[in-house]
C-alpha positions in Angstrom: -18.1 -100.4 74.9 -21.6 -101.2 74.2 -21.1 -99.6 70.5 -18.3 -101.9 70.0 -20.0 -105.2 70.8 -22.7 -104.3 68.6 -20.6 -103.7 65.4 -18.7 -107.0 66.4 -21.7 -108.6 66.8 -22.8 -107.3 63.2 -19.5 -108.2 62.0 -19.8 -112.1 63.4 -23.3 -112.1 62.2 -22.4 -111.1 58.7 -19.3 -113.8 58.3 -21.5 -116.6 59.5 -24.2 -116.3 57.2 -25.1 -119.4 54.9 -26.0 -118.3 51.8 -25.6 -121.5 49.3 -27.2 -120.3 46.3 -25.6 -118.1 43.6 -28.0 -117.2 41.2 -30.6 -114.7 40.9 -33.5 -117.1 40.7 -33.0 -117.3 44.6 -33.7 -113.3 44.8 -36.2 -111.6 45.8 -37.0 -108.0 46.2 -39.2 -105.8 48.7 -39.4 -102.5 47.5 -41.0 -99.5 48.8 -40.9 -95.5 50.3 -39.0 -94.9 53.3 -41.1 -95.2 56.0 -43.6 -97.5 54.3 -43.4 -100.5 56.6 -40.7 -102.5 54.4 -38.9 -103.3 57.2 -41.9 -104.9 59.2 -43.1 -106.7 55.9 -39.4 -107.9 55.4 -39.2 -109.5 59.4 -42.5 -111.3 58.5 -41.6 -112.5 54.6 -37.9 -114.0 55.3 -39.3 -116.0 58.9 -42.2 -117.3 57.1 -39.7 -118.3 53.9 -36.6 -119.4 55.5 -34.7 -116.2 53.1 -31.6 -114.8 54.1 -32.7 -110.9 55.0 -30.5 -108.3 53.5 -31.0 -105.4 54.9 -30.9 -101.8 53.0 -27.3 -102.9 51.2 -27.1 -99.7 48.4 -26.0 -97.2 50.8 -23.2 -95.4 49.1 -22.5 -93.8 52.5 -21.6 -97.2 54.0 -19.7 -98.4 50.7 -17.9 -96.8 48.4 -18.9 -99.8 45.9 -22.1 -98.2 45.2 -20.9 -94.5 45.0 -22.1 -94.6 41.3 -25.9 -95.1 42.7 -26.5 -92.0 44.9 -30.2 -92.4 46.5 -32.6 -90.9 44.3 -30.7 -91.7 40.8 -33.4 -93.1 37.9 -31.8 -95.3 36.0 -34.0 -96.7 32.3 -35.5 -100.3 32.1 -33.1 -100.4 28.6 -29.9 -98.7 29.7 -26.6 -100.7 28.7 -25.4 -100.3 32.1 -26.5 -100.0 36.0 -24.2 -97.9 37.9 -22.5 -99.9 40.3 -23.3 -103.2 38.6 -21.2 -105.5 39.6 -21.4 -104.5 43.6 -25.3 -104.9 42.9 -24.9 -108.0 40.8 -23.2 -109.4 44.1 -26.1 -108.5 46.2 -28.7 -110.2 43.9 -26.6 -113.4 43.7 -26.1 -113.8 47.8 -22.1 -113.1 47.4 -22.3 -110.0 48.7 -21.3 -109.7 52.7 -21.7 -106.3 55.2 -22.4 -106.3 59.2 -25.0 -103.3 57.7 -26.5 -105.3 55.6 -26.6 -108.5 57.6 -28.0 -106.9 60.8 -30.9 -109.0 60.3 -29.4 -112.3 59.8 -30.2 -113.3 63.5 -34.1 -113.8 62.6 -33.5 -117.3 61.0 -30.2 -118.6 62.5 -28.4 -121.4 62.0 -30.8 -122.1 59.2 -30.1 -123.2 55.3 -31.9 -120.2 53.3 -34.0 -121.0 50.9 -33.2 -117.3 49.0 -32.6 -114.2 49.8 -35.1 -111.2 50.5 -33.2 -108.0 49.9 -35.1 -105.6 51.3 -34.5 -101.3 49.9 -36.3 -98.2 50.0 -33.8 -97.4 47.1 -35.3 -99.6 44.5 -37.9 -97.6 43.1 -35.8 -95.6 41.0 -33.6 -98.0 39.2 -35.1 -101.6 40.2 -37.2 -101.7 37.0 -34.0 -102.2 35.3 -33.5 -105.4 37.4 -36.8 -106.8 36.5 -36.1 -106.5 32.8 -32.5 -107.6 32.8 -33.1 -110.9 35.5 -36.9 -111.6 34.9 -36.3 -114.4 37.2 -35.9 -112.1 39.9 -39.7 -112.0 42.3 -40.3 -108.8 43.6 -43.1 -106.9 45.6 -43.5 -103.5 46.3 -45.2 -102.0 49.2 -47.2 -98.7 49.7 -48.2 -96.6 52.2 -50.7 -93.6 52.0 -49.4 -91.1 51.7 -50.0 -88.8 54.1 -48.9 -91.5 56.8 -45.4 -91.3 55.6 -45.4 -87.7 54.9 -46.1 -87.9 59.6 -43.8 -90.4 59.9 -41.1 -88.5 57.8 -41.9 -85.1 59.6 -41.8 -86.9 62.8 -38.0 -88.6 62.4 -36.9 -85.1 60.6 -36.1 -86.2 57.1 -35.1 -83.7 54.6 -37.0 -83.7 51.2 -33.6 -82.5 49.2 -33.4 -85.8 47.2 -36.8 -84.7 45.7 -35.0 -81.6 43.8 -32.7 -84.5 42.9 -35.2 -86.4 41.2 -37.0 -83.4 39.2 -33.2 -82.1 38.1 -32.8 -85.8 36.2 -34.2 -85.1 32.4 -34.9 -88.7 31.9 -37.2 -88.8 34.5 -39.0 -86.2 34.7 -38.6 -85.1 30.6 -38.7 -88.9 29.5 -40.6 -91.4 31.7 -42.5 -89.0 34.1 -43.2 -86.7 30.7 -46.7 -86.8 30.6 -47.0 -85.8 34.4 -47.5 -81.8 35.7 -44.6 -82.1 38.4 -43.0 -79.1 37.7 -46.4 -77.2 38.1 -46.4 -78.5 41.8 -45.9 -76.1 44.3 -42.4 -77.8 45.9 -41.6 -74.8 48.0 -42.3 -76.3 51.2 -41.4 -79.5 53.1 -44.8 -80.9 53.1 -45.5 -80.9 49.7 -41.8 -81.6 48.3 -41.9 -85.2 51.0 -45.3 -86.2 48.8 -43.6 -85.8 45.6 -40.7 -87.8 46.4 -43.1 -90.4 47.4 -44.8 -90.1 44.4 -42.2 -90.0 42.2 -40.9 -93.1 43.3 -44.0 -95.1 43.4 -44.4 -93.7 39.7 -41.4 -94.7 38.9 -42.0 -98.2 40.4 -45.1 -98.9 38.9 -44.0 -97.9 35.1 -40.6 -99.4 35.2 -41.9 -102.9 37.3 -45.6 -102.7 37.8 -48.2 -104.0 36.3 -48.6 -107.9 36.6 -44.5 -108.4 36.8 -44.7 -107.3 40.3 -47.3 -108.2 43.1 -48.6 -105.0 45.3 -49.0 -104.8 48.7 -51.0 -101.8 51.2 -49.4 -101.6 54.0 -52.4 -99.8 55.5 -54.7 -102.4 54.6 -52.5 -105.1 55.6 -52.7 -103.6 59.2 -56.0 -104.2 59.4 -56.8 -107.3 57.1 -53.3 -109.8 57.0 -55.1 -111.4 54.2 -53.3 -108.5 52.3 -49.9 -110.1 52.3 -51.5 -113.3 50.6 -50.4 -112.2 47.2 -46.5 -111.4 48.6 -46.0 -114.4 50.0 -47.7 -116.5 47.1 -44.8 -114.1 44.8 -41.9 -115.1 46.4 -43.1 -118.8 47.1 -44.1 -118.7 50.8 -46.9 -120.4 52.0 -50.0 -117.6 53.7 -50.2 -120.0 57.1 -46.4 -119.5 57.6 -46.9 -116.1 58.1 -46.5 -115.2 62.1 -45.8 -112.8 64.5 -47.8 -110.6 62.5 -48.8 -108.1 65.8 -44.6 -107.5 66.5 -43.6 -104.5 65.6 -40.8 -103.7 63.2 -37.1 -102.7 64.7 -37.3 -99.9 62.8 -40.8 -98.7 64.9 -40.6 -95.4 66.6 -42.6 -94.7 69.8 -42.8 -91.0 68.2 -43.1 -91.4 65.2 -46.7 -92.8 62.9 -45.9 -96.3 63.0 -48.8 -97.9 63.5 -47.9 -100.8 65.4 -46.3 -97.8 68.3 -50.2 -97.2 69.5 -52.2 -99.8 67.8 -54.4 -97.8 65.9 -53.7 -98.4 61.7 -54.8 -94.5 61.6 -53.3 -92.7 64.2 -50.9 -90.2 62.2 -53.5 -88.6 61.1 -53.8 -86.8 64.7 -50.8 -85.3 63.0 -52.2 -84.1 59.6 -53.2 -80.6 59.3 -55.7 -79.1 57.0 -52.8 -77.7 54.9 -50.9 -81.1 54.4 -54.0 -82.5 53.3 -54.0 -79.7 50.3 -50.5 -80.3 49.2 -51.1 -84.4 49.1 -54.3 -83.7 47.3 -52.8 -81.5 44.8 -49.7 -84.4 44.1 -52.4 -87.1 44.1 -54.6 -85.3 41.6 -51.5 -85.1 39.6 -50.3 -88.5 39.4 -53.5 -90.1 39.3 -53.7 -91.8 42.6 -56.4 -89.2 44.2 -59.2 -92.0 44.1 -56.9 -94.5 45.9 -55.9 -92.0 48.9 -58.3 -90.5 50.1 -57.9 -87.0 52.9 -59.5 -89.3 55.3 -56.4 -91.3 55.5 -58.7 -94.5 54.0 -57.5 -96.7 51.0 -59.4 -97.2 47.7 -57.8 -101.2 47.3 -59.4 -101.6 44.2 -58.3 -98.6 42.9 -54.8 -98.6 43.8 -54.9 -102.0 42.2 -56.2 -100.6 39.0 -53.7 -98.1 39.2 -50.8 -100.6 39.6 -51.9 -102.9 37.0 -52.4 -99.9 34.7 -48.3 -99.5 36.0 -48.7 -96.1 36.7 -50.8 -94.4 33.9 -54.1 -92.2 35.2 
């Protein structure tokens, strides 16, 4: 009974939300990894900016509308066409309804949005074609270290087989990833095969939208400083003193898992970490050029993660 009322309650939610603008000027886009504290970043953005959350809406599983944009496909900046365009083109202008989708609704009700935040751990691999087809579209993209969502990931039991989907697409990996040893990795195992997924879609994110088209957030430094999500809120027009609530934990938290709002302590996955993980993140790291900005010690380099952005992926 009690699953019922929820997916009516979805459903009610969904119908009733007010949406009134249809363009993509009222857009905006948070982008990250799974696992990489979108979710909690999304709560805070659309409360502090009166936006309409969409939650997650390019699930192929969910709807058949986007069956064309399986998680995991790279689509070019300068392709004629994104799969599934007109499904997403609904999505970007607010027409787009789903009880999925609209689970968040509920954090600003009854209220007039003043955009939407579409928030999707999908977008690194074909967002960049968004950016250059709608350059009115805002968008930041979050990042985690890496080994943080490699515990998290291990933690929740998810499987690294879109990875081998990824390095099987000659676009990426023999077009815009060409300059990049990834098929020299050793992807064998679990551990290793997580990190490359990670970094193949924060490569991908940072040479299709990085640079200054897109602002960058840490989500481990924003743990510890809030200043951090200054330069989010300033991109999609949200004043830095609206932001509250900033100690609540996301919904998508897990007691078990490496979130670090579950015990308070911005570092505690690495309790979780074992020597060996720590050599198959190095050895992806080293690859991709982000070694100085993730350190083993679970740290972040800010200012060279931030030279590594604006450089939009290039060691």
């Amino acid at each position: 009974m009690a699953a019922v009322l929820t997916r009516a309650e979805r459903l009610a939610r969904s119908v009733a939300v007010w949406d009134p603008h249809r363009d993509t000027a009222h857009a905006c886009l948070l982008s990250g990894s799974g696992r990489s504290g979108t979710t909690w970043l999304m709560e805070a953005y659309a409360r502090a900016g009166r936006l309409r959350p969409i939650f997650e809406p390019f699930r192929p599983d969910l709807d058949a509308r986007f069956s064309d944009l399986r998680p995991g496909r790279y689509v070019p900046v300068d392709a004629p066409r994104l799969p599934s365009q007109e499904a997403v083109e609904d999505v970007l202008t607010g027409r787009y309804r789903h009880p999925w989708a609209d689970q968040e609704a509920s954090l600003n009700p009854l209220t007039r949005y003043r955009g939407r935040l579409i928030k999707e751990i999908r977008f690194p691999m074909w967002a960049g074609w968004v950016a250059h087809r709608h350059p009115d579209v805002r968008i930041v993209h979050v990042i985690r270290h890496p080994l943080a969502t490699l515990s998290s990931q291990s933690v929740l039991g998810w499987s690294p087989e879109r990875m081998d989907y990824m390095m099987a697409q000659p676009e990426l990996v023999d077009g815009l990833l060409s300059d990049l040893p990834l098929r020299e990795l050793a992807v064998a195992d679990d551990d290793t095969a997580l990190v490359t997924r990670w970094a193949l879609e924060n490569v991908t994110a940072a040479r299709t939208y990085g640079g200054d088209r897109t602002a960058l957030v840490s989500y481990d430094v924003a743990l510890e400083d809030r200043s951090e999500l200054a330069a989010g809120a300033e991109r999609f027009g949200i004043a830095d003193s609206a932001l509250t609530d900033l100690d609540k934990p996301s919904k998508m938290t897990h007691a078990k898992s490496s979130n670090a709002h579950a015990g308070k302590d911005p570092r505690a996955w690495m309790k979780r970490i074992s020597p060996e993980q720590q050599r198959s993140a190095a050895r992806v790291l080293e690859a991709v050029g982000l070694a100085q900005a993730f350190p083993a010690d679970g740290t972040v380099d800010r200012a060279a993660l931030q030279r590594w952005w604006d450089s939009c992926g290039r060691p």
